[in-house]
C-alpha positions as CSV (number, residue, x, y, z in Angstrom):
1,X,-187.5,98.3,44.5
2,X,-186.4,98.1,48.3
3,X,-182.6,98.7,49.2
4,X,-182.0,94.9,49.5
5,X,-183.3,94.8,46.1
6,X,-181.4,97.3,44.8
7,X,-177.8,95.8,46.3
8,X,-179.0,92.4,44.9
9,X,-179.4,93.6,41.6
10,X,-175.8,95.7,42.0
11,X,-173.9,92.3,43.3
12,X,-175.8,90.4,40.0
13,X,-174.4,92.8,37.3
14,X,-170.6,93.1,38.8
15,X,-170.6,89.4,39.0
16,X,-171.7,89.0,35.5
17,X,-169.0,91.6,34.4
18,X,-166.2,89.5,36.2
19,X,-167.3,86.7,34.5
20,X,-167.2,88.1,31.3
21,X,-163.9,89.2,31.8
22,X,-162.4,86.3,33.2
23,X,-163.7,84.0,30.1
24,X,-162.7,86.6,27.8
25,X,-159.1,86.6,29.6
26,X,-159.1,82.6,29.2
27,X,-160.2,83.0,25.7
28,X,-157.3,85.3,24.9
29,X,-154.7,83.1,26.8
30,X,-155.8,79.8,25.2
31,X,-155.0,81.8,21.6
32,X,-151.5,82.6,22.9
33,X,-152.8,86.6,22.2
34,X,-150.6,89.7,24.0
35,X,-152.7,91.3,25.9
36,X,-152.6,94.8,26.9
37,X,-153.6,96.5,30.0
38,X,-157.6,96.7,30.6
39,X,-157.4,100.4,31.7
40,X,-157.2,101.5,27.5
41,X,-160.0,101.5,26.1
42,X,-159.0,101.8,22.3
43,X,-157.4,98.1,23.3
44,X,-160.7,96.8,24.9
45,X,-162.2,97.6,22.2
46,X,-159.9,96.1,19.2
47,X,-159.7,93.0,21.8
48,X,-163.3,92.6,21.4
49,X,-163.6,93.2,17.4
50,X,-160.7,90.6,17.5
51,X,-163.0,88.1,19.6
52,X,-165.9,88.7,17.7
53,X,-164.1,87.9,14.5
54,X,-163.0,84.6,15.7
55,X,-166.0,83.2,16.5
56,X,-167.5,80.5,14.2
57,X,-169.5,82.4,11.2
58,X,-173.1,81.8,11.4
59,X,-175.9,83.4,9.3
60,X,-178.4,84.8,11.8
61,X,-181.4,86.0,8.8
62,X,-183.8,84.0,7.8
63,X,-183.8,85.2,4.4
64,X,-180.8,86.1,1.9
65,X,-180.8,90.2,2.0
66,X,-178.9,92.9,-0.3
67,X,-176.2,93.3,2.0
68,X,-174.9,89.3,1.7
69,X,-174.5,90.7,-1.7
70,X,-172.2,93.4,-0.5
71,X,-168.8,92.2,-0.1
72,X,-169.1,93.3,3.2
73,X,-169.5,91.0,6.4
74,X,-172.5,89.4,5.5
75,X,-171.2,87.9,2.6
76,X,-168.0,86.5,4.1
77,X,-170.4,85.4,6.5
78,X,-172.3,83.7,4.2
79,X,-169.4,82.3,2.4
80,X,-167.9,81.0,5.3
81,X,-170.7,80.0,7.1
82,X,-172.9,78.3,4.2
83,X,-170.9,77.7,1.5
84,X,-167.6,77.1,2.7
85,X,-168.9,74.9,5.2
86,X,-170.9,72.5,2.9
87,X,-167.8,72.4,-0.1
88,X,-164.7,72.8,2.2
89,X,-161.6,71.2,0.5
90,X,-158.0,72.5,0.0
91,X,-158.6,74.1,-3.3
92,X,-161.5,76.1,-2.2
93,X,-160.3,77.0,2.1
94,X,-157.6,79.9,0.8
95,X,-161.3,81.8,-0.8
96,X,-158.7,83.4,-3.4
97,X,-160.2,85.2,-6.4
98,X,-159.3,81.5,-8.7
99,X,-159.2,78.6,-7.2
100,X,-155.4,77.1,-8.4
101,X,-155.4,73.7,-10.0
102,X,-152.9,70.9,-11.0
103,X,-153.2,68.8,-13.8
104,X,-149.8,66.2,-15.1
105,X,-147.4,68.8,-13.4
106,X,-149.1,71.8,-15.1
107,X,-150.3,74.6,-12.6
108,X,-153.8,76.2,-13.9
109,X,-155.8,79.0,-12.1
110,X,-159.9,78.1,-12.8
111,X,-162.9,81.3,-11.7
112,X,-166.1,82.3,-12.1
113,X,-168.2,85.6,-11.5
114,X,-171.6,86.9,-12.6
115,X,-172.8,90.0,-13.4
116,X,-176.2,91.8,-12.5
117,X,-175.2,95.3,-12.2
118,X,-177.5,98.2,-12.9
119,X,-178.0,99.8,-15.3
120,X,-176.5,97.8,-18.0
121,X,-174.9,100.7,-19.9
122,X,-172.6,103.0,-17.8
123,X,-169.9,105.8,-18.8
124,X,-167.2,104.1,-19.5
125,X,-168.4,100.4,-20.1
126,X,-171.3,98.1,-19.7
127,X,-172.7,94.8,-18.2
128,X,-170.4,93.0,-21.5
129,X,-167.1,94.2,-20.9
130,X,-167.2,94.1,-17.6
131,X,-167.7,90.3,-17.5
132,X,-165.5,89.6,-19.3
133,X,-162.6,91.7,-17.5
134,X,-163.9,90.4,-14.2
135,X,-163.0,87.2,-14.8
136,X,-159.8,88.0,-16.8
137,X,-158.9,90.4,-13.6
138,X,-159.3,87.6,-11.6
139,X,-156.9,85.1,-13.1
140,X,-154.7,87.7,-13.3
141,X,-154.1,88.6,-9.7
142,X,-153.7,84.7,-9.3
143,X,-150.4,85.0,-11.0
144,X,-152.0,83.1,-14.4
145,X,-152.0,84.4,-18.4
146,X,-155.9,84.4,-18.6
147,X,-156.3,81.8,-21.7
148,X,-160.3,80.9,-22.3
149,X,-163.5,82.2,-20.8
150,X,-167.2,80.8,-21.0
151,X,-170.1,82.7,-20.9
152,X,-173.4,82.6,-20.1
153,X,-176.6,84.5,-20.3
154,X,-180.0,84.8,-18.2
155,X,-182.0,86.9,-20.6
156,X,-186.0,88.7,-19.6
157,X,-188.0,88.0,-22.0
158,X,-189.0,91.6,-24.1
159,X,-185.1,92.1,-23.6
160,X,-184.6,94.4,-27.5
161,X,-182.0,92.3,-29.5
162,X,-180.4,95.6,-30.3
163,X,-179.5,95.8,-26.4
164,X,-178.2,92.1,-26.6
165,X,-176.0,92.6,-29.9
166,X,-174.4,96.0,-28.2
167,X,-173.4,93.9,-24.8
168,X,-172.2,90.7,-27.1
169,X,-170.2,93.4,-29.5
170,X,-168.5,94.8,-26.3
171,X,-167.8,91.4,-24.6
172,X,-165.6,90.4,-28.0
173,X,-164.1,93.5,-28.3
174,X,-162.9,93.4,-24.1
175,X,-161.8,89.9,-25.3
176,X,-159.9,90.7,-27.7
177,X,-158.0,93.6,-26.1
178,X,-157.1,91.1,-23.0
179,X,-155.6,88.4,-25.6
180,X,-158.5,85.8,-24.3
181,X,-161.1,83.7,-26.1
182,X,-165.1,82.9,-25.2
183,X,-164.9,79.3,-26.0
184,X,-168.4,78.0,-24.9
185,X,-171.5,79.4,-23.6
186,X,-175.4,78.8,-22.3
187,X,-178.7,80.9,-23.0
188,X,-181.6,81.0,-20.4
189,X,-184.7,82.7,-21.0
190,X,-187.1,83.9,-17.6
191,X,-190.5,85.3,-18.0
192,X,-190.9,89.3,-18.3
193,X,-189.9,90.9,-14.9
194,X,-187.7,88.1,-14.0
195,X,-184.4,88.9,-14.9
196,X,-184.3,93.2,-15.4
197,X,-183.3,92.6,-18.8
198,X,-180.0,90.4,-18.8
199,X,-177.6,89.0,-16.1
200,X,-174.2,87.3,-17.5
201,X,-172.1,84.6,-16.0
202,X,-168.7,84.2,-17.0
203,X,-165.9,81.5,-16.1
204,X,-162.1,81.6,-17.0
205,X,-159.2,79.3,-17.0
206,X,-156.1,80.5,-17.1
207,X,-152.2,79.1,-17.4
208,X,-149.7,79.9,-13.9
209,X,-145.9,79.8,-15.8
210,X,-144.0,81.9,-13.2
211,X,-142.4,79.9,-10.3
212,X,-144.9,82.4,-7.8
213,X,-147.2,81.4,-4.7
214,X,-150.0,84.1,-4.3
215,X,-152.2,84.5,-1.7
216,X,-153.3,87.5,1.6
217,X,-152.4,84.6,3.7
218,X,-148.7,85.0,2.7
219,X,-148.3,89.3,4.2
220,X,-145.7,89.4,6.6
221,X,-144.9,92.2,9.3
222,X,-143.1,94.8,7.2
223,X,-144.4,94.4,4.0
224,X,-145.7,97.1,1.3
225,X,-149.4,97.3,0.3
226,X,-149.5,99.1,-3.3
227,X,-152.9,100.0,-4.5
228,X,-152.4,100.4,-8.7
229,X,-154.0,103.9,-8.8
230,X,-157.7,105.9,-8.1
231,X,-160.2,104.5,-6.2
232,X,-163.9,104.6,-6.4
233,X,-164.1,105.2,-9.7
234,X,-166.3,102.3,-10.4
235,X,-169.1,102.1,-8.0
236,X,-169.4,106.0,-8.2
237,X,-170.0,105.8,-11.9
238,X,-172.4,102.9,-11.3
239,X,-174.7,105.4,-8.6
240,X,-174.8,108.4,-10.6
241,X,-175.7,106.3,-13.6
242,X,-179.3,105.2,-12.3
243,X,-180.1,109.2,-12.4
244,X,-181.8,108.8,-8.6
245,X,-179.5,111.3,-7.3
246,X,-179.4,114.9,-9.0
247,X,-175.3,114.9,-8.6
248,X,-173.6,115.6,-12.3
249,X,-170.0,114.5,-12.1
250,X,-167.6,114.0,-15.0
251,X,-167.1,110.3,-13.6
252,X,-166.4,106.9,-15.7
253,X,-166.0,103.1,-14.6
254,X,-162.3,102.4,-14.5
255,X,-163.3,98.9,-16.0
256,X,-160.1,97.7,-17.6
257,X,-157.8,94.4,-18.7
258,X,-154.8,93.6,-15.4
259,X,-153.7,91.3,-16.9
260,X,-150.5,93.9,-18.9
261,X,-149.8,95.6,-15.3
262,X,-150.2,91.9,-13.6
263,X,-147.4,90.4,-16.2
264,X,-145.2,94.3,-15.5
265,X,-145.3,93.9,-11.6
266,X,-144.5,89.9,-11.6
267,X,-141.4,90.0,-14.1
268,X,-139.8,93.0,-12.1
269,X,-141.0,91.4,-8.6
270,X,-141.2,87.8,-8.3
271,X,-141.7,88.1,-4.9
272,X,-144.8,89.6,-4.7
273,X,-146.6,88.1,-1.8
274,X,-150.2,88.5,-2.8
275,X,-152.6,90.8,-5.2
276,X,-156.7,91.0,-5.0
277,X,-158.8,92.9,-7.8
278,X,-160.7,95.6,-5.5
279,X,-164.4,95.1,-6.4
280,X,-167.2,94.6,-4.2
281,X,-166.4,96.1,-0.8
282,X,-163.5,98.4,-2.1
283,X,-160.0,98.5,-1.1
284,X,-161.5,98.5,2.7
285,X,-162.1,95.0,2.3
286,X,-159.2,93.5,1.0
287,X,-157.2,95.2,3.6
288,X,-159.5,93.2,6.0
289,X,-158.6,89.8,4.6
290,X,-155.0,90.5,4.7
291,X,-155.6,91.1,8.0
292,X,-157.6,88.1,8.5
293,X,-155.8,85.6,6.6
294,X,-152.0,86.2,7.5
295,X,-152.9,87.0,10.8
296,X,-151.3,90.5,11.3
297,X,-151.9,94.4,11.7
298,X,-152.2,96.8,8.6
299,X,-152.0,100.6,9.1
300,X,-152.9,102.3,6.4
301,X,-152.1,106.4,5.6
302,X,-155.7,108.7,4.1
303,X,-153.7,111.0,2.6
304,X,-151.4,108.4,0.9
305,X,-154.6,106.9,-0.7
306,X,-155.5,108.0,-4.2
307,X,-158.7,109.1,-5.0
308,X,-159.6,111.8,-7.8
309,X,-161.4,115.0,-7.1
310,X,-164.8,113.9,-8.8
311,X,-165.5,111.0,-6.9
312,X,-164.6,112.2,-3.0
313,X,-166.6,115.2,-4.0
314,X,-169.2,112.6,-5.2
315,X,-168.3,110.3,-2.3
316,X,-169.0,113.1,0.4
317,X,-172.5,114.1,-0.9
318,X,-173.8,110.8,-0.8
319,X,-172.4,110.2,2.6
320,X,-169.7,107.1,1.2
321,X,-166.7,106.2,2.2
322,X,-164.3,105.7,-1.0
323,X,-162.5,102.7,0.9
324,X,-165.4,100.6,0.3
325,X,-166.3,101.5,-3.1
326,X,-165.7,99.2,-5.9
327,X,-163.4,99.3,-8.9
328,X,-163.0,97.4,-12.0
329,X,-160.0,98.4,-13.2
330,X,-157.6,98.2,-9.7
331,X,-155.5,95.8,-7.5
332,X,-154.0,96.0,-4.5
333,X,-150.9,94.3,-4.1
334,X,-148.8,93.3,-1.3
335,X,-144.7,93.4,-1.7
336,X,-141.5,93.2,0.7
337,X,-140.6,96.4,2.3
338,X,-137.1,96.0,0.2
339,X,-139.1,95.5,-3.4
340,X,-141.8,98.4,-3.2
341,X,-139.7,100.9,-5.3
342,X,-139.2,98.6,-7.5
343,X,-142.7,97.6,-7.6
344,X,-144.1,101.0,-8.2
345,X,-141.7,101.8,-10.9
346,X,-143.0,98.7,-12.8
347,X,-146.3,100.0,-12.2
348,X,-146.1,103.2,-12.9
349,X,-145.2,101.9,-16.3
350,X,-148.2,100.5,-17.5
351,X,-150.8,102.8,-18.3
352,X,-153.2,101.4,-16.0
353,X,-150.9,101.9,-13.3
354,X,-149.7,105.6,-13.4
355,X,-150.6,106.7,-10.3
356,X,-150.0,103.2,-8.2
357,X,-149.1,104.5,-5.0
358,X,-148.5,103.0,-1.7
359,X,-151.0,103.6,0.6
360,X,-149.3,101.3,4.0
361,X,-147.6,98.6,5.9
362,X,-148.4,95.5,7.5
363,X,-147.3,95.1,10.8
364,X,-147.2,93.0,13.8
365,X,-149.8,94.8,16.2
366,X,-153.2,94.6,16.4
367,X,-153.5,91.2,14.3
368,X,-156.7,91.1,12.3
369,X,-157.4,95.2,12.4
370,X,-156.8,97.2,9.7
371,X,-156.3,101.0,11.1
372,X,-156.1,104.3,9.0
373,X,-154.3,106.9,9.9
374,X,-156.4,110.3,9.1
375,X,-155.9,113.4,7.4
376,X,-156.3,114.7,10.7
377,X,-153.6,113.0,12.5
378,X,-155.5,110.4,14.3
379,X,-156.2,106.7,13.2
380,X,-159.6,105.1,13.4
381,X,-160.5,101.7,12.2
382,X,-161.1,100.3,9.1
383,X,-163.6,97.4,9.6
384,X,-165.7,94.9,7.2
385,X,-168.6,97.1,5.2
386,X,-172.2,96.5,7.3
387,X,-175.0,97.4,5.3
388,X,-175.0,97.4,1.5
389,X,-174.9,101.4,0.3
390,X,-173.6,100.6,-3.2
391,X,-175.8,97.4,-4.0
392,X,-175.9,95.8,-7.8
393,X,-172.6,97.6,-8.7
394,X,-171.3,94.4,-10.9
């Protein structure tokens, strides 16, 4: 390459950068965006998370892989880019856990989730009662009294009966200790090696009576984000169960009923602003679309966040950060700044919520990034889960 070359190719590259930068400085002005000086780095680089985040969603695979599965950014992706895009109505845009209904005045919250986790027997639960409270988790955090579910079952064929009776036994009994019904139902059969055994679907409808509007959308600078205790629990059970991994840990799925703590935290709180049952993609993603959704900032503290013993131990060996591992027995829950006591004592007595704790704030800065301040004293952030570590966890 001669010197003329080499200037030519210099020139080309700082024009390009200028470019960049003076479209990314239009883009940031057109969204009415504060803008911070280019000389910090930590700020070019949230400004262009932020960017990249606002772009319209599109699915760049050719094929469906385990991480849209994840929770994580390829399956808001997909949501947003596939599914969203082809249903898009009112009732659906907010992406809440239920989808909120009216029918003659009366408000009604209506879900669905299915269920292909692996294996189907866990400690502490199975693929039965963790359909059913799934769906009864998330009515609750909807703000509804979970009324009637349906269920439905894809069954391999060579599936042992004895394996079917157990998971049926364990749906009714999760049933009954939520106060809810399985009113209707549906049976598929698939050829052997189909299925791995038996996937369930459940739906649930459920009645809104309290004068409340809940939704991430609704977090304002200020507020309290209250997770309802331990994280982890869940998805850390759900790894050590398939015996790849010679880890022994006295772990169990936190699987539970919300709909007791739901009822506690709304009757002492009215004013809770929104709550989100932290399954697939942890507490890490909800905290994202608060973010998102309402537009703001969320710092959040490490050593504020409750996890047991067991599963950071477990959490560290397998190279997992708890913040993105799933429960099934957890919500986080957003609150005024002037209502969080108050919130955490109503918590704190339920038994499911003994060790609610708050873990942060929502603030103005940094809109759309969630940061987390470290045990260490720094902060890094929290972003979307990439890849799919935990897959087949529900």
């Amino acid at each position: 390459m001669t010197a003329r070359d080499q200037r030519s190719w210099v020139d080309q590259a700082l024009h390009e950068h200028d470019e960049h930068q003076r479209l990314d400085e239009l883009e940031r002005g057109a969204g009415g965006r504060r803008q911070l000086p280019l000389a910090d780095p930590e700020q070019q680089v949230l400004d262009r998370i932020d960017r990249a985040r606002r772009r319209r969603p599109r699915v760049r695979e050719e094929r469906i892989t385990m991480s849209h599965g994840a929770g994580g950014k390829a399956t808001q992706t997909l949501i947003e880019a596939i599914f969203l895009d082809a249903f898009r109505n009112p009732l659906l845009e907010p992406l809440e856990d239920a989808a909120e209904l009216t029918i003659n005045a009366t408000r009604l919250a209506l879900t669905t989730d299915s269920y292909v986790v692996k294996p189907l027997f866990f400690p502490g639960g199975d693929i039965g009662d963790l359909a059913v409270n799934g769906t009864v988790n998330d009515l609750s955090v909807a703000g509804a009294t979970p009324l009637y579910l349906s269920t439905g079952f894809i069954l391999e064929e060579g599936f042992p009966v004895a394996d079917l009776s157990r998971v049926v036994e364990s749906m009714a009994a999760a049933a009954a200790a939520a106060g809810v019904r399985i009113v209707t139902g549906d049976t598929k059969v698939v050829e052997k090696g189909k299925a791995d055994g038996c996937y369930i679907n459940t739906a649930g409808v459920g009645l809104i009576e309290r004068d409340v509007t809940l939704g991430v959308s609704r977090a304002r600078p200020g507020d309290a984000i209250i997770v309802s205790g331990p994280i982890g629990d869940h998805g850390i059970t759900i790894m050590l169960a398939r015996g790849e991994l010679d880890i022994e840990a006295d772990i169990c799925s936190d699987t539970a009923p919300l709909n007791g703590l739901v009822a506690e935290l709304l009757n002492s709180v009215p004013s809770v602003r929104a709550m989100r049952d932290a399954t697939r993609g942890g507490v890490a993603t909800i905290l994202n679309e608060i973010a998102k959704a309402a537009d703001v900032g969320v710092l959040v503290s490490e050593d504020d966040i409750p996890v047991r013993a067991e599963v950071r131990g477990a959490s560290e060996l397998l190279g997992i950060d708890p913040m993105y591992v799933a429960c099934e027995g957890r919500l986080v829950a957003v609150v005024p700044a002037d209502e969080a006591d108050h919130a955490l004592a109503a918590m704190r007595g339920h038994p499911l919520g003994e060790q609610a704790a708050v873990i942060g704030h929502v603030r103005a800065e940094q809109p759309g990034i969630v940061q987390l301040k470290t045990a260490f004293g720094g902060t890094r952030i929290v972003d979307l889960l990439v890849g799919d570590p935990l897959p087949r966890i529900c």
